[in-house]
C-alpha positions in Angstrom: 0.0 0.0 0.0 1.6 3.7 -1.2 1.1 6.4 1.3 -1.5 8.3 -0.7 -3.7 4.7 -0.1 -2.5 4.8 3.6 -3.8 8.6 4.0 -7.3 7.4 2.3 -7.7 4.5 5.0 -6.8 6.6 8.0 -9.0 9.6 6.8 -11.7 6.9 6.1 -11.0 5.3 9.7 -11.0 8.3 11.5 -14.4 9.4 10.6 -15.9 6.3 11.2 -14.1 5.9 14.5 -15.7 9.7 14.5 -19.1 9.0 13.8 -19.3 5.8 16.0 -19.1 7.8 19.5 -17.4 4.5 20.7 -14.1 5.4 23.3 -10.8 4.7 21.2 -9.9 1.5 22.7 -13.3 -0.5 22.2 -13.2 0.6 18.6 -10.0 -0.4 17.9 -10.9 -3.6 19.5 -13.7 -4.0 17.3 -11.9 -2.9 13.8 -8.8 -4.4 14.7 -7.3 -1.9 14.6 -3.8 -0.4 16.5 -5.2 2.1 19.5 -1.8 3.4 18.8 -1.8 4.4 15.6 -5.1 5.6 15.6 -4.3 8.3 18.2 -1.3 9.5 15.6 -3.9 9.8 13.2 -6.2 11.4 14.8 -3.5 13.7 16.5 -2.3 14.2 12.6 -5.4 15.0 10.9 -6.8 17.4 13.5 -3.5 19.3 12.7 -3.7 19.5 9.7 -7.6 20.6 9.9 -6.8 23.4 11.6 -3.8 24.5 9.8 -6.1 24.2 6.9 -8.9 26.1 8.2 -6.6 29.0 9.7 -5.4 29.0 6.4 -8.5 30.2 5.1 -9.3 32.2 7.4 -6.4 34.2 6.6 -7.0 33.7 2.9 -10.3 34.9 3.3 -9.8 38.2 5.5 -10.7 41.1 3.7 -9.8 44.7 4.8 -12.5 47.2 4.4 -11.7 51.0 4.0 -13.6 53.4 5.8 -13.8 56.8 5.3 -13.9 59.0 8.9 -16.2 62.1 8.5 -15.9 64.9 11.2 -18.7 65.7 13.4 -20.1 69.1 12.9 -19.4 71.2 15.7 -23.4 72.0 17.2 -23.5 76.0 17.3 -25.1 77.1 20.3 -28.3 79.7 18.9 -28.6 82.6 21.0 -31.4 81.9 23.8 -33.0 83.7 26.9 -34.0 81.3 30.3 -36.6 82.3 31.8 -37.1 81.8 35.7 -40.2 81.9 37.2 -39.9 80.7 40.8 -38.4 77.2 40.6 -39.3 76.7 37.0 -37.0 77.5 34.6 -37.5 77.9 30.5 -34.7 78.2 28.0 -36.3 80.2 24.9 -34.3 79.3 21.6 -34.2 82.0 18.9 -37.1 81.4 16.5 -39.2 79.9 19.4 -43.4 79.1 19.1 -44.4 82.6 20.6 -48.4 80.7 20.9 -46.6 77.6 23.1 -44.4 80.0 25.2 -48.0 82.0 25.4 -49.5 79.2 26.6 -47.2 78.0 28.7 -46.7 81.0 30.9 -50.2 81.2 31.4 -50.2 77.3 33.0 -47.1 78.8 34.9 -49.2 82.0 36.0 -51.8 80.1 36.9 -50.3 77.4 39.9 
């Protein structure tokens, strides 16, 4: 047997070993198989699984360009409080004169 033919029967015996959910030993006892050599395999495949994976991971990492856009600074718009015992109202330029009307009078009227 080559060692391409060897690889096949190990992959092949791994998975089935895998897939069984038996503990190493009583499968090995049951395929005839070396608990030994088994574990190499095992050990030797799971390697080279990861290897591959991480591999294409990497290969598969993509940078992404971003562009970074300033934040407008907020301009503060001129504004008047107005206190009225405890209560205080901040009037902003361009305000509702019929809301700051209205409330005033609910103010006025406590």
């Amino acid at each position: 047997m080559n060692l391409k033919e060897n690889r096949k029967l190990w992959i092949k015996r791994v998975k089935e070993y895998r897939k069984s959910g038996m503990k190493a030993k009583e499968w090995c006892a049951k395929e005839g198989v070396n608990k030994s050599a088994l574990s190499y395999w095992v050990t030797k495949l799971n390697k080279e699984n990861n290897t591959q994976s991480k591999k294409t991971k990497e290969a598969s990492t993509q940078w992404l360009s971003i562009n970074v856009v300033e934040e407008e600074k907020t301009i503060k718009k001129p504004s008047i409080d107005i206190k009225i015992g405890p209560v205080s109202i901040e009037v902003e330029n361009g305000f509702d004169k019929n809301l700051l009307l209205d409330v005033l009078g609910v103010l006025k009227s406590l």
